[in-house]
Structures are given as C-alpha cells and as structure tokens.
C-alpha positions, 0 to 999 in steps of 0.5 A: 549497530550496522548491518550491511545488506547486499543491494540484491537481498535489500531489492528482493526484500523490498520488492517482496513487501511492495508487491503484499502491500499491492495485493492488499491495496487491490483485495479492498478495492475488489470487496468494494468493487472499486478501481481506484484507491482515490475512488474508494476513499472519497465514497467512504467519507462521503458516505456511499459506503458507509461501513468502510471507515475501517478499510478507507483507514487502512488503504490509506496506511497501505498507499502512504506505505507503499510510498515509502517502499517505492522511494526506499527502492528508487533510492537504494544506494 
C-alpha cells in the first residue's frame, strides 16, 4: 500500500514531532539541571545521579530518536 504525502505536510509533520522530542530532551535536562544530554548521561552511569537510570534510558531513546528524525527531514525527496 502507497500513500502519497505532499513534501510540505511530511516537513510540518516532522518538524512538529522533532521539536517534542527537543522539548522532552530539555524537560530531563533542566530536572537534572543539566546542559548537555552527554553530560547527564555519563553522571547517571557513574553514579552522580543515582536515581536517573530511567531518564538517562529515555534521553537516550529521545537523541537516537531525534537522530532519525533529522536524517528523515534532511532527506526527503
């Protein structure tokens, strides 16, 4: 099955889900009061934060996340 998407609705749309994922990567930081995601994460496996676990786990999901969403917008046809 194909559906066609016009180039502006895909852009809108990817912009849209990049810029929540943005807002949620930066909600982490500012609960840990952190700048940098690379930061945060190296802190909670050594231990700084002990209580992070959950949160480095999920920054990470949301960067590999934004990753592909950036490629994917970088990239469209």
């Amino acid at each position: 099955m194909n559906i066609s998407l016009d180039k502006e609705v895909a852009e809108e749309l990817i912009t849209f889900k990049l810029r929540r994922i943005q807002e949620l990567i930066q909600s982490i930081l500012k609960h840990w009061d952190e700048s940098t995601a690379e930061s945060f994460i190296n802190k909670a496996r050594d231990g700084t934060y002990p209580e992070a676990e959950n949160d480095a786990i999920e920054l990470r999901q949301l960067l590999l996340e934004e990753e592909k969403l950036k490629n994917l917008l970088d990239n469209l046809p």
